[in-house]
N, C-alpha and C positions, 0 to 999 in steps of 0.2 A: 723547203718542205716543213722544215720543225718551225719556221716564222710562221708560215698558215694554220698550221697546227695549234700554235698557241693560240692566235687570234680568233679563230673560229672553231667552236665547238663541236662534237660530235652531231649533237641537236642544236640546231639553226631556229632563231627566230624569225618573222617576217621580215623585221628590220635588219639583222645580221644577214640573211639571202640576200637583202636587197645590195647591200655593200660587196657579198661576194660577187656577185653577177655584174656589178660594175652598170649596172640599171641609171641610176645618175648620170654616168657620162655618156650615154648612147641614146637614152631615152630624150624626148620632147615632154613628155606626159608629166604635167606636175603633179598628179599623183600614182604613187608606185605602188599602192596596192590594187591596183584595177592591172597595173601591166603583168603581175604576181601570178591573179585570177585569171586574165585572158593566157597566161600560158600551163595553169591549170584545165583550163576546157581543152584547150587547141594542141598542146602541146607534152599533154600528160606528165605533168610535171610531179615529182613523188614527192609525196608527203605523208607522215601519219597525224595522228588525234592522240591528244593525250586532256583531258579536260574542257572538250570543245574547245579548244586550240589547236591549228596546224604547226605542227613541226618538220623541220627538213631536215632528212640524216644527211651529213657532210658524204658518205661513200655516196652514197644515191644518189646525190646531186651529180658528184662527178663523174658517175657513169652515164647519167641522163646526158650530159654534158658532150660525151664519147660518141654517143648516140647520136644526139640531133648534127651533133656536127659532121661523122660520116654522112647520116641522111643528104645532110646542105651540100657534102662536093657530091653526092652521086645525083643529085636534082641538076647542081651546074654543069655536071659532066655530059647527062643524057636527059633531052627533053622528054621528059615520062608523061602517055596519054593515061588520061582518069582509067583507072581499073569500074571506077563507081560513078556514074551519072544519074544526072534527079530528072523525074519527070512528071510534067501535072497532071496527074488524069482528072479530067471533069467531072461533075457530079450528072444525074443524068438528063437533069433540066438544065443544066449550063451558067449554071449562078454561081456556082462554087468550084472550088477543083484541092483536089488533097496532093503531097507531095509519096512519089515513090521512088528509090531506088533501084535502079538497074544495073546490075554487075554480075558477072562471074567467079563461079564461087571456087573451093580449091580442088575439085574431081572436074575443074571445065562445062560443068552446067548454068545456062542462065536464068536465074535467078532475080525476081522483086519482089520486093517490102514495102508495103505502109507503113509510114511515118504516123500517119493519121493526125495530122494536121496541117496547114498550109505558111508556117512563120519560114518565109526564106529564110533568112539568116540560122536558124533552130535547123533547117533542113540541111544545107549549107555545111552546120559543123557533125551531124551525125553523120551525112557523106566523108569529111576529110577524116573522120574516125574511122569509118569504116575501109576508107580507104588504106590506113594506115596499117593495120591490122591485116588485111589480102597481103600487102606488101611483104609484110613481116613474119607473116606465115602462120599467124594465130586464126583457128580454126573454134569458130562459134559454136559456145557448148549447146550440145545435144536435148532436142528438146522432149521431156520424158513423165508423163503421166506418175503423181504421187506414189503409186503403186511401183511402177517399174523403178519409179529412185528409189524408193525401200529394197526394191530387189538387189540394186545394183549396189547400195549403199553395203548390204550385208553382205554381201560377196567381197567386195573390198577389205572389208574391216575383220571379216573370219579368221581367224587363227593371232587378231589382235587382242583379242580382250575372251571374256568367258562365255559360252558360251547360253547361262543364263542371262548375264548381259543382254546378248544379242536377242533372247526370245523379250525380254522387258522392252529393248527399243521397238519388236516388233510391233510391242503388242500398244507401243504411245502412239506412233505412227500410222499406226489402223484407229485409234482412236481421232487424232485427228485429220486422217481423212474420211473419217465419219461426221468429224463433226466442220468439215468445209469442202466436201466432195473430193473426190479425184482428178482432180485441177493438176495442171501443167504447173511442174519443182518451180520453175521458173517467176512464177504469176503472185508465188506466198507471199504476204505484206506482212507490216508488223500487226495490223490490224484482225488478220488469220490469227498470231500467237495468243491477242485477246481473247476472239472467240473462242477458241480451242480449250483457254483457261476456264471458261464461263460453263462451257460444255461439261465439262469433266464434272466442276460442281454442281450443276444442276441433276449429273447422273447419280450422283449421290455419294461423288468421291471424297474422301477429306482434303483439305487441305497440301497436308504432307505429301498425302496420293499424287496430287494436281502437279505440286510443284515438281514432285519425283518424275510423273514421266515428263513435264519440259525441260527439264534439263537432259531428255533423253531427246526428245526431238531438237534441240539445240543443238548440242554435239555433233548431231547426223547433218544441219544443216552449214554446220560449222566447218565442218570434215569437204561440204560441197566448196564452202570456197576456196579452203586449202587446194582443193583437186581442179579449182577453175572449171569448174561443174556449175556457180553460180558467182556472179561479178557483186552481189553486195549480202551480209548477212542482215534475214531479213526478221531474227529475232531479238539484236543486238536491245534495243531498247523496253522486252517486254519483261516484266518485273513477277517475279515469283510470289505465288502467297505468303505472308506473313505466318509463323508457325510458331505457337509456341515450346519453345523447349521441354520435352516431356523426363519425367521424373526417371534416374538410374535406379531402378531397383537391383539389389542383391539382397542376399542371405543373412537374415543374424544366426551368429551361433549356435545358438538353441536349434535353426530348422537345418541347419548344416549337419548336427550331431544325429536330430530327429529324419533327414534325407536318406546319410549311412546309413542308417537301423531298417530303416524302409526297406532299401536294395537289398542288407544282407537277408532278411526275413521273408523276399521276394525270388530269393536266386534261386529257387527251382522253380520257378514259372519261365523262367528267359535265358537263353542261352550266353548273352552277354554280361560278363562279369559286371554289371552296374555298380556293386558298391568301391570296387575301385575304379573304374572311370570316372566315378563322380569324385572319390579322394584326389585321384593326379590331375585331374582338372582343378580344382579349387585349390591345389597346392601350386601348378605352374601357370594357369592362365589359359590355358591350350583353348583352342576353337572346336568345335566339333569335328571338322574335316581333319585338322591338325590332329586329334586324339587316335580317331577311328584309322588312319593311315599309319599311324606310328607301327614299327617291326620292332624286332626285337634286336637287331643292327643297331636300332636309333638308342638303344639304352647302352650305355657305359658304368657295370655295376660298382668298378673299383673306382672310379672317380668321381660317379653318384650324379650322372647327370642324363639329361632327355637331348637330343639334335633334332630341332626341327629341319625337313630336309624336301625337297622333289624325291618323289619314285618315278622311275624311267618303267617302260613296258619291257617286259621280262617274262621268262616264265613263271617266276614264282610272285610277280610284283604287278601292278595295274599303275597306268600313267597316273599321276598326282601331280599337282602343282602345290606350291604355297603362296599363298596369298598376297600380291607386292612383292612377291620372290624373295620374302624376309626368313634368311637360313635365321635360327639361332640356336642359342644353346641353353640348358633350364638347369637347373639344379634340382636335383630333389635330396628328402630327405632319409634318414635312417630306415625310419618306417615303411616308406613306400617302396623304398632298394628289397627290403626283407618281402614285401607285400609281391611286389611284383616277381623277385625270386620264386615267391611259393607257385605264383600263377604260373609262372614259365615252366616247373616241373609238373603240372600237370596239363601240360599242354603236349599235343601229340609231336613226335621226333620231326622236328625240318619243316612245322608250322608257322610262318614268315610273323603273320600279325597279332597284336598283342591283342585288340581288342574285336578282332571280326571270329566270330565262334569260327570251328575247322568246318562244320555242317555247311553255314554260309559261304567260308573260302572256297568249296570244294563247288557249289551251283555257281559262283563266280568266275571259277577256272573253264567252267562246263561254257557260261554265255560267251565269256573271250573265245573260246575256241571256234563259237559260232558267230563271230564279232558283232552278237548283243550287246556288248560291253561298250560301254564312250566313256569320255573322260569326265563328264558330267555327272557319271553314275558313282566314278569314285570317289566323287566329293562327300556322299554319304552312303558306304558300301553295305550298312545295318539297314535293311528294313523294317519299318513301322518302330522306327529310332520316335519319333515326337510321342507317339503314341504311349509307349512301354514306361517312356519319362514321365509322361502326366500320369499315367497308373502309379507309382513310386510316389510323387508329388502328394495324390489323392490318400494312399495309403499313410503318408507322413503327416497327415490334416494342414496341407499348404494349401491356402485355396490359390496364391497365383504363383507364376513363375516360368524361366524358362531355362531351356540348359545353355544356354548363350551368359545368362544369369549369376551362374557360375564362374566365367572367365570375370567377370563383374565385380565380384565377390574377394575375386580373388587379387585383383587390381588395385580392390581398395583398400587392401591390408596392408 
């Protein structure tokens, strides 16, 4: 075993398959890569692509190998009649005639298919495939209107990922099947991911836009093969638009200093302490949903540091996740320890969060109870959070910017 091992690779070339298989001394065919190809169609031989090149993983040969060779003694053991036979139906002048198969399917109904074309030999090898597969117990994916594979796709994928996520794939998916009807999963070409692309920009999407949601409808068609929901991915080769890298904006100094002034000079318009959520943001990096979630659990005043963390659903607490599930830990400084101290004593006894006002925690405890609350919602539990920011912005004479801007800012120091 460790001699074949050396000798033969994990990844097989054509020519090294061809040595393993011992094809030279059994074969007549002086050439072996037609013998290679004839047991790729006939015989589903595994391979993957790696640079429009096939390779052959050494395990998967020899389990192919496991395979055909049971197959071969249960064929010599028991004469097996066709599960699948082909039939010509005529056309209706009699000049022509198309191939169909007749077989029963795995619930014991009889069942035919058009081949829709008349090449015997082409007929021929889709019967011992199909034949193969009856045998083997592989059951023919379900055939399901773009619509209904959206449904089903999101139902699968739920509780995988977020669940804006899930509304942005709905919302590419409904795009293109607007822009190439409601066509059977099945039927999509690469030439659909074209249109689709063409579509979008003509709607007056950018670029960025375009590309963003195909990689959203990629994914979901990606996810089909994974599930043997679809036998080939039919976006593999369609190319994203070119986008250019748009510029990192943060903060100089000057509008960082002029940002504070804003907020403190603003705090009795808004119940959100602003001018320090903007300081311990552009001191740790924190994200918006990161900030807005933080408790007062998450600060460690003797050791002067932030935990970024999950909140589990509690009573005092709303589900949260973080982001990639990246726990970590921040430092802060003297100032912000002393800043954030002051806030915490006026903050009413057994008020969990540092930056959700108690007025806001208390309508939030009121919709949990009446399970208005998702977890979507705790991603940003401040309402008219952008709005209040760009008031702050205006009054600081910034004409642009964003509180994302911030973490930016703060990254690049």
């Amino acid at each position: 075993m460790n001699t074949e091992t050396k000798e033969y690779p994990d990844l097989m070339t054509e020519e090294e398959l061809v040595k393993y298989l011992r094809v030279p001394e059994v074969s007549k065919s002086n050439n072996y890569h037609n013998v290679i190809e004839h047991l790729k169609r006939m015989r589903d031989l595994p391979r993957i692509h790696l640079c429009s090149k096939a390779l052959y993983p050494l395990d998967a040969i020899r389990d192919w190998i496991k395979k055909e060779t049971m197959l071969s003694s249960v064929r010599k053991e028991v004469k097996m009649k066709k599960l699948v036979t082909l039939w010509k139906r005529p056309s209706y002048d009699g000049r022509s005639f198309t191939y169909y198969m007749l077989y029963t399917d795995e619930h014991g109904k009889r069942r035919q298919k058009s081949l829709g074309h008349a090449d015997a030999r082409k007929a021929e090898r889709q019967r011992a495939q199909l034949e193969r597969e009856l045998r083997m117990g592989i059951v023919e994916p379900k055939a399901m209107k773009l619509s209904e594979f959206l449904e089903d796709s999101l139902i699968r994928t739920r509780g995988q990922v977020r669940e804006s996520t899930l509304r942005e794939t709905r919302n590419a998916m409904q795009c293109l099947i607007d822009a190439v009807g409601n066509m059977d999963h099945q039927r999509i070409k690469h030439c659909d991911g074209e249109k689709f692309l063409q579509w979008c920009l003509d709607c007056g999407n950018a670029p960025a836009t375009a590309a963003k949601k195909l990689r959203h409808i990629k994914r979901v068609f990606q996810l089909a093969v994974n599930r043997a929901q679809l036998e080939e991915y039919p976006f593999r080769y369609v190319k994203q638009p070119k986008v250019a890298k748009q510029e990192i904006h943060t903060y100089p100094q000057d509008e960082c200093y002029r940002l504070v002034k804003a907020a403190r000079d603003s705090a009795a318009c808004y119940m959100v302490r602003w001018d320090l959520l903007i300081l311990v943001t552009m001191c740790t990096g924190l994200r918006r949903g990161e900030a807005l979630n933080l408790t007062w659990r998450d600060v460690d005043f003797d050791l002067q540091f932030i935990m970024v963390q999950p909140k589990e659903n509690t009573r005092y607490t709303w589900e949260w996740h973080v982001k990639d599930t990246e726990r970590r830990r921040l430092p802060l400084s003297e100032e912000l320890v002393v800043l954030l101290a002051e806030h915490q004593n006026l903050q009413p006894e057994g008020h969990p969060y540092i930056f959700v006002p108690p007025a806001r925690y208390a309508h939030i405890q009121l919709r949990q109870q009446r399970d208005k609350w998702t977890v979507e919602h705790g991603r940003c539990p401040v309402n008219n959070f952008t709005r209040q920011f760009k008031a702050i912005l205006h009054r600081a004479g910034i004409k642009e910017g964003t509180f994302y801007d911030l973490r930016r800012t703060a990254l690049s120091n």
